[in-house]
C-alpha positions in Angstrom: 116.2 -38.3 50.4 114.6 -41.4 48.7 111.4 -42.8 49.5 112.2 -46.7 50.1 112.3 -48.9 52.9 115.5 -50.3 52.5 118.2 -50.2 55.5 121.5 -51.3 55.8 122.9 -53.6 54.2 119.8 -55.5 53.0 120.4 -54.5 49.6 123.2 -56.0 49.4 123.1 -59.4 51.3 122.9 -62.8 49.6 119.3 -64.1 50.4 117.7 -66.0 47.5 115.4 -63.5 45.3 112.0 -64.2 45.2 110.6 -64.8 41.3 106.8 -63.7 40.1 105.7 -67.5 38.4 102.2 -66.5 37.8 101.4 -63.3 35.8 98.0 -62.8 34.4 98.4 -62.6 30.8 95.1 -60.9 30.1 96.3 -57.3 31.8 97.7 -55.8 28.7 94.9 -57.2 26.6 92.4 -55.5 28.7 94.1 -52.6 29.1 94.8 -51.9 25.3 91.0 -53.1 24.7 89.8 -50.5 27.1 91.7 -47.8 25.2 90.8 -48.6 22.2 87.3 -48.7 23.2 87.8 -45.3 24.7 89.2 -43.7 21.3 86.6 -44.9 19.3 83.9 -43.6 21.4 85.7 -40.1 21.4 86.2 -40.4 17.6 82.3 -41.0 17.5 81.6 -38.0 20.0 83.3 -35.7 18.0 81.8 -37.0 14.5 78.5 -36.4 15.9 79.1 -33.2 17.7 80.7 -31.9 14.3 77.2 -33.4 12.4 75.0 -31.4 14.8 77.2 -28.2 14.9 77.2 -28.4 11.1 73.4 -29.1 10.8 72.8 -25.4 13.5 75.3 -23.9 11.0 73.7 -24.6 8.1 70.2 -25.5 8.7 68.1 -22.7 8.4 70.2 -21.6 5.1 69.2 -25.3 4.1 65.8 -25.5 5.4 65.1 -22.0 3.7 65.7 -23.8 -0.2 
């Protein structure tokens, strides 16, 4: 069964459609800022996880001379 509301014949009748004039333009923008925002901020996470995983590796064999 589908899940809208229309019945009868309403699909189908003749009424004038009703047109979106004003859109705000900024949506995408922000959206595709906020993601990009969000990758680089996981990039830098794992850059510095990796720096600090490497420096508990390998620094006491460093530390040691």
């Amino acid at each position: 069964m589908s899940q809208h509301n229309i019945s009868g014949s309403e699909a189908f009748d003749r009424t004038p459609k009703v047109y979106i004039r004003n859109v705000r333009t900024g949506g995408m923008r922000r959206r595709r800022t906020r993601t990009a925002i969000a990758f680089v901020a996981g990039a830098a996470a794992a850059i510095v996880g990796g720096v600090v995983g490497a420096i508990v590796l390998f620094g006491p064999g460093l530390a040691g001379g």
